[in-house]
C-alpha positions as CSV (number, residue, x, y, z in Angstrom):
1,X,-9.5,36.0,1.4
2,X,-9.9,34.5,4.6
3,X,-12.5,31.9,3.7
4,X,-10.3,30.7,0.6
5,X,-7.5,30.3,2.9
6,X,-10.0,28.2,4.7
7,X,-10.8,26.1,1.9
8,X,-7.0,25.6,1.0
9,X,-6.7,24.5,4.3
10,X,-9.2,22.1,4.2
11,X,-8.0,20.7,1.1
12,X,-4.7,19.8,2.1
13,X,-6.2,18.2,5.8
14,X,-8.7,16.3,3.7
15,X,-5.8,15.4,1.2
16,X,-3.1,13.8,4.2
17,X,-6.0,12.0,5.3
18,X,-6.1,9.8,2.3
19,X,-4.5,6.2,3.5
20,X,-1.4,5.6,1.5
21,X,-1.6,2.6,-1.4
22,X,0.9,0.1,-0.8
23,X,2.9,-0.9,-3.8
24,X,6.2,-3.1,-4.2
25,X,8.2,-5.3,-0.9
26,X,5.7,-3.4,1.6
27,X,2.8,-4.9,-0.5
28,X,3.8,-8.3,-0.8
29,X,4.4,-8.1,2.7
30,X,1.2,-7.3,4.1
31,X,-0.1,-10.1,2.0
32,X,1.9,-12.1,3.7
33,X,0.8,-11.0,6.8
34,X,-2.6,-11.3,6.3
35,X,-2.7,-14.9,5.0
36,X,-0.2,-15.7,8.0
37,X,-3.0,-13.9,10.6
38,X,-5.8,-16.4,8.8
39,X,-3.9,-19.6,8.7
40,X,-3.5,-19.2,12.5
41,X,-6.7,-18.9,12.5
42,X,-8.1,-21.5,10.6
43,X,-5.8,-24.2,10.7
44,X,-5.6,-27.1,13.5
45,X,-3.9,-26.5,16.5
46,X,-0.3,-27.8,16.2
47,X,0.3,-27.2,12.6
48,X,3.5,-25.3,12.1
49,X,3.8,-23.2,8.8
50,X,5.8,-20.8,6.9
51,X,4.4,-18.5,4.4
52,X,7.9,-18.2,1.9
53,X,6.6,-16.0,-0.9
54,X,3.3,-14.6,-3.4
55,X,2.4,-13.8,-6.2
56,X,-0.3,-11.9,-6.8
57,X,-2.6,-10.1,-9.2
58,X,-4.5,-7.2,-9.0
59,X,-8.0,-6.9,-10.0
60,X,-9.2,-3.3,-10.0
61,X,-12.7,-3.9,-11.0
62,X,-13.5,-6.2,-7.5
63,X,-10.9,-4.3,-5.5
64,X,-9.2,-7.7,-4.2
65,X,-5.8,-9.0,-5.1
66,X,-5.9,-12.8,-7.1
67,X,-3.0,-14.3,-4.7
68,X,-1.1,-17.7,-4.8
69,X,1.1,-18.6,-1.6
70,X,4.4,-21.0,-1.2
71,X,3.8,-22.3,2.2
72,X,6.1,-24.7,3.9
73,X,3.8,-26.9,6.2
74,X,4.9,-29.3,9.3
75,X,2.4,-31.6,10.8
76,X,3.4,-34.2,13.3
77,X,6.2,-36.6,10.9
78,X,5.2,-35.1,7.9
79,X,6.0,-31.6,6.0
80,X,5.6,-30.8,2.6
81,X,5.8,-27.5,0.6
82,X,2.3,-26.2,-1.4
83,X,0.6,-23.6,-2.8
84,X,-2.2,-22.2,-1.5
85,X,-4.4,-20.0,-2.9
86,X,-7.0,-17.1,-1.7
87,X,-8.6,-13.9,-2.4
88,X,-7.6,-11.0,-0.2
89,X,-10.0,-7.9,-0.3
90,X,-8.2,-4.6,-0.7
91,X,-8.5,-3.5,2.6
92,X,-6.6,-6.5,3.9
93,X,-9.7,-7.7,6.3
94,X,-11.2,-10.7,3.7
95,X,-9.4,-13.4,3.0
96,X,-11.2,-16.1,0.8
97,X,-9.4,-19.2,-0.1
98,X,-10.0,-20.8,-3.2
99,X,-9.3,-24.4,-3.7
């Protein structure tokens, strides 16, 4: 008896361990998020942006999420709105931009 409440024990530790899948708002966020932490990173200093909104698909197979951004950009004089795209890995640490 006292070794299967053990186990049961264990289960339920080993089950609240499991990170939680983000779904909905909180996912498109952290999308957000992430391409926002890797245009800081890769773009020229002075370049001021705005990531506005994504879209975004999926792909179980890969584990990464296909994603397209509206990003407002401002550049010396000029601005302009685009899209860009990029390939964020499921654990939110890759981001691969596709042209």
């Amino acid at each position: 008896m006292r070794y299967c409440l053990t186990f049961v024990l264990f289960l339920l530790f080993a089950a609240g361990c499991k990170p939680k899948e983000l779904s909905g708002t909180a996912l498109e966020n952290k999308l957000i998020e992430t391409m926002d932490n890797h245009l800081k990173q890769t773009l020229q200093p002075g370049v001021k942006f705005t990531v506005k909104d994504v879209v975004y698909y999926p792909e179980k197979e890969k584990k990464d999420y296909i994603c397209n951004f509206k990003v407002d950009m401002h550049y010396e004089n000029k601005d302009t709105t685009g899209t860009v795209s990029a390939v964020i890995s499921n654990d939110f640490k890759k981001v691969e931009r596709k042209q």
